[in-house]
C-alpha angles and dihedrals in degrees: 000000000000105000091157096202095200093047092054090044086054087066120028104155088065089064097071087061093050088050089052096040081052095047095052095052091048085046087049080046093059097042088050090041089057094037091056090049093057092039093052080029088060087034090059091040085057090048099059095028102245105110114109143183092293096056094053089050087044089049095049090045092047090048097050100048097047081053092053088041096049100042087045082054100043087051092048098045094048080044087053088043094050088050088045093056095047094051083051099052103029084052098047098042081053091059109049088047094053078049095062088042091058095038081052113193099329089070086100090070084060107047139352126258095229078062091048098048088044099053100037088052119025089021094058093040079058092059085054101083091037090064102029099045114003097047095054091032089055090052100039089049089063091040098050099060096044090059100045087049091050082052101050096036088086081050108048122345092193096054089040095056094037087053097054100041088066096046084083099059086080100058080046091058094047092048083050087068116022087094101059084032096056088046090050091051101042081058093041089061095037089057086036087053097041095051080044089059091045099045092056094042091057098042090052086052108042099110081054100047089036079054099053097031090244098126101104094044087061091042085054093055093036088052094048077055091051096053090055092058093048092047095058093027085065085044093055088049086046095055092047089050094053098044083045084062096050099048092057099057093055089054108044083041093057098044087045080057099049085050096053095052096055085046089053092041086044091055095045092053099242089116130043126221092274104048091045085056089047088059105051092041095057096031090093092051087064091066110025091078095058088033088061094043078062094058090051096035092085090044094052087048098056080054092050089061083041090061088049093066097039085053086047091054093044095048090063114137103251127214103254108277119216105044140162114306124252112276130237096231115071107201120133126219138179125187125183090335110188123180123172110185083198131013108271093027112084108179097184115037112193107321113195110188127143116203118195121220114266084017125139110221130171126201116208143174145109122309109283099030102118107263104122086045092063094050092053090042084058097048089045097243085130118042131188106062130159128236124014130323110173142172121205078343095305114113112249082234088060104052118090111261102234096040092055083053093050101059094023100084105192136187134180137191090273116039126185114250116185126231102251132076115335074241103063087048083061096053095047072085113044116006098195095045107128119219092260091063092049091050091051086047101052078032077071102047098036102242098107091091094047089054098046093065089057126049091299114231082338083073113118123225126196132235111317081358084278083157088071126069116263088253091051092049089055100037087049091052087046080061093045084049096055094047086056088072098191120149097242126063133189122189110184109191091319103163089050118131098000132124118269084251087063097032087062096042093050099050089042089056081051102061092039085069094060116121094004089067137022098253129191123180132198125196144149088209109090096202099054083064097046086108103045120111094235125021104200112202116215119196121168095348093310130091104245097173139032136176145062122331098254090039080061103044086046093053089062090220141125102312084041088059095047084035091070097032095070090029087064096040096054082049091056093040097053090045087052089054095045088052088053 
C-alpha cells in the first residue's frame, strides 16, 4: 500500500502529525457514528409512538455537538496535515542542498540542474499531498471499518461482516494497478524532467538563438517535447479516471450489498427499524475512507516517482569528506595527469608542470587543449584523474572539499553576480569585510570611479548584474575576488571578451597578487602572460613547451608560432582601425 519505509524514516518528525491528523478523524468517526444511532434510536421512537419530549432534546443535543466535534476535527487534522507537509519539505529541501554542498562543484557531472530545481521544488511539493492526505488517509482507512464493524456488530453480526468483507476489494483494485501505475509515472516524470531541461536550456540561450534565427527551429523541437508530456501526461489522467471508476463500483456494490443484508435481516425480524437505518446510514462510511485513499492514491503515486529522483540525488557518490587539511605551502604540481571525459577521449595526456608558491604562472594553448580542464580538475569540479595532482605535496583527491574551496579562488570569464547591492556581492566573499576593504578592492580594479557616481556599493545590479557593461561584471568579480584572500588563485580565461579598460585593469589586479598568492592564469591572449614567471604550452592535452616568454619566442617553438600569429593579427587589426 506504499508505505515507502525510507522515505518515512527520512523524515521522522512528520509522523507524529500523521498520527494526530489519524487520531482526530477517528475521534469525528466516533462523534458521527453516535450522532446516526440517536438519530435511528428517536426515529424509531417516532415509528412505534414512544418517543417522547426527552428523545428530541436528546436528538438536537446529540446533533449539535457531532457537528462541533467534527468540525473541530476536520480544522485540526487539516492543521496536523499542513504541519506534516512543511516538516516534509523543509526536511527534505534541507537535505538535497547539504547534498550539493557535499558534492561540491562537480555535482553538475552527476545530474543536471534543470533535474535539481525540479525535484527540490516541484518533487517535494509532490510529497506534499503523500504525507498530508494519503498517510493518515491510509491509516484512518484500516482503522474506519474495524470500528464500524465493531458498532454494528450489537445490531446486526451478518451485514456487519458482509460489509466489511467487501471494504478490502478496493486495496485489491489499487494493487491491480499500482504496477503499471508506478512504470507510467516513472515515464511521466522522466518526460516532465527532460522538457524541463529543455525549457531552461533554451530560455538561457534565447539572445543566442534570437541572434542566429534559430528560434523557431528550437520552438519546433521543443514543441515535438511538449506533445510527449501531454501524451503521457492524458494517459496518466486516463488511467486515474478508469481506476476511479473502479474503485466506485466496488464501493457502491459493497455498500448495495450491506444494504441488502439489514433489509433482509429487517424482514425477517432479526433487526428492528432502527437497527436496519443504522446500517444503511453507516454503510458508506464503510467504504468512503478506502474510497478517498483511492483519489489520492494516483497523487501519492506521482510522489512516489518524485522521491525516486530526490533518493537518486541523494545517493550520489560524494567526494570523501574529511580529508586532509589544506597545506601551508601553496606550490602546485602535476605529474603524468592524465583526465578522459569519456573513455577513448583523453583530453590530458600526461601533463608534467611544477608551480612555486607565490609564483605567477600562466597556462596557454589553443581551444581544446586542456587548460580549463586542469583548472576544474584543481578545484575539484572533475574527479577521477590519473597520475598525480598535488598541492604543497598533498593530491588534490585527498584534500577535504570545502576546505579546497575555501583557500582555491577561481574566475572565470563569467562570473555570477546577485541581484542585490553591488555591496552584498562583495561580501559574498568576505562578511566581515568594512567599506573600506570593498573600496580598496573596486580602487584596484578601477571600478571605484564608475561606482561613485552611482550609489556607491548601495548600487543595485540586476540579475547576473545584466544592468553593467560586460568589462564592469568581470572586473567587479576580479574585487570580489581580492577581497576572498586565499593563497591560491586561478584566472580561466578572465580578461575574455572585455573591453581593452578592463582588460588592463584586470590584468593589472592580477599581478598585483604575485608573491602574496600562488597565482595561475589561464588565457588564450599571449600578451596578458608576457610578465609571468613560467608560460606552460599545451597542445593536444601535454605540455610541449616551458619556460619565459623570450626564452620561448627565442626557441622558435609552439607558443612562438601562436606568439606571431596574434601579433600579426593585432597588427592587422590596428592598421584596419586607423584606415578607417
Amino acid at each position: 500500500m506504499m508505505i515507502d519505509r525510507r522515505l518515512i524514516g527520512a523524515v521522522p518528525g512528520s509522523m507524529r502529525y500523521v498520527g494526530a491528523s489519524v487520531a482526530l478523524q477517528w475521534a469525528s468517526l466516533v462523534a458521527n457514528m453516535a450522532m446516526i444511532l440517536v438519530v435511528c434510536r428517536t426515529l424509531a421512537g417516532l415509528w412505534a409512538g414512544v418517543a417522547g419530549e426527552k428523545d428530541l432534546v436528546l436528538l438536537a443535543v446529540s446533533v449539535a455537538a457531532a457537528a462541533a466535534v467534527r468540525g473541530v476535527c476536520a480544522v485540526a487534522a487539516a492543521r496536523m496535515g499542513c504541519l506534516a507537509s512543511c516538516a516534509v519539505k523543509r526536511t527534505l529541501r534541507h537535505q538535497i542542498y547539504e547534498k550539493l554542498l557535499r558534492l561540491g562543484p562537480s555535482y553538475r557531472a552527476d545530474v543536471r540542474t534543470s533535474e535539481v530545481v525540479q525535484v527540490t521544488v516541484e518533487g517535494a511539493d509532490q510529497l506534499e499531498t503523500y504525507f498530508a492526505a494519503y498517510l493518515p488517509q491510509l491509516f484512518y482507512a484500516l482503522l474506519a471499518p474495524l470500528t464500524l464493524f465493531v458498532a454494528l456488530a450489537f445490531v446486526s453480526v451478518p451485514a456487519a461482516v458482509v460489509l466489511l468483507v467487501c471494504v478490502p476489494l478496493i486495496p485489491v483494485a489499487i494493487a491491480a494497478v499500482q504496477t503499471w501505475a508506478k512504470r507510467l509515472l516513472g515515464r511521466y516524470w522522466g518526460q516532465y524532467t527532460e522538457l524541463g531541461d529543455t525549457f531552461l536550456e533554451n530560455l538561457q540561450g534565447l539572445t543566442t538563438l534570437k541572434v542566429y534565427q534559430a528560434d523557431e527551429f528550437k520552438q519546433a523541437e521543443m514543441n515535438e517535447q511538449a506533445e510527449k508530456f501531454r501524451r503521457i501526461t492524458m494517459r496518466v489522467l486516463t488511467m486515474q479516471l478508469n481506476s476511479i471508476t473502479i474503485m466506485d463500483l466496488v464501493a457502491y456494490g459493497g455498500a448495495a450489498a450491506g444494504v441488502a443484508v439489514a433489509l433482509t435481516q429487517m424482514a425477517a425480524g432479526a433487526v428492528g427499524l432502527g437497527g436496519c437505518l443504522a446500517i444503511i446510514l453507516l454503510a458508506a462510511d464503510y467504504f468512503i475512507p478506502m474510497r478517498q485513499l483511492g483519489s489520492f492514491f494516483h497523487v501519492a503515486m506521482n510522489g512516489m516517482a518524485a522521491s525516486e529522483k530526490i533518493f537518486r540525488l541523494l545517493d550520489l557518490p560524494e567526494p570523501p569528506a574529511g580529508g586532509a587539511a589544506f597545506p601551508e605551502r601553496c606550490d602546485v604540481q602535476a605529474r603524468g595527469l592524465r583526465f578522459s571525459y569519456e573513455e577513448g577521449r583523453e583530453v590530458l595526456g600526461g601533463v608534467d608542470l611544477d608551480v612555486p608558491a607565490g609564483g605567477f604562472v600562466a597556462v596557454v594553448g589553443e581551444s581544446g587543449c586542456g587548460k580549463s580542464t586542469l583548472a576544474a580538475l584543481l578545484l575539484g569540479r572533475l574527479r577521477g584523474y590519473a597520475g598525480s595532482l598535488a598541492v604543497g605535496g598533498v593530491e588534490v583527491g585527498a584534500l577535504d572539499a570545502a576546505d579546497l574551496l575555501a583557500n582555491v579562488t577561481y574566475v572565470g570569464h563569467e562570473s555570477y553576480l546577485f541581484k542585490g547591492t553591488v555591496r552584498e556581492n562583495l561580501l559574498v566573499a568576505a562578511p566581515a569585510a568594512s567599506d573600506d576593504a570593498l573600496w580598496s578592492a573596486l580602487e584596484a580594479t578601477r571600478l571605484a570611479s564608475f561606482l561613485r557616481g552611482e550609489d556607491g556599493l548601495d548600487t543595485m545590479l540586476a540579475e547576473r548584474g545584466s544592468n553593467l557593461s560586460g568589462g564592469q561584471r568581470q572586473r567587479l568579480a576580479i574585487a570580489r575576488a581580492l577581497l576572498h584572500e586565499t593563497p591560491v588563485y586561478v584566472f580561466d580565461e578572465a580578461t575574455s571578451n572585455v573591453d581593452a579598460e578592463s582588460e588592463d585593469a584586470i590584468m593589472d589586479a592580477v599581478r598585483g597578487l604575485a608573491g602574496r598568492a600562488t597565482v595561475i592564469l589561464i588565457s588564450h591572449r599571449l600578451a596578458n602572460v608576457v610578465g609571468a614567471d613560467k608560460i606552460f604550452v599545451l597542445d593536444g592535452g601535454r605540455v610541449v613547451e616551458h619556460g619565459r616568454h623570450d626564452d620561448l619566442v627565442a626557441a622558435g617553438g609552439r607558443y612562438a608560432t601562436l606568439w606571431r600569429a596574434q601579433r600579426e593579427l593585432e597588427e592587422y587589426g590596428a592598421a584596419k582601425r586607423m584606415v578607417a
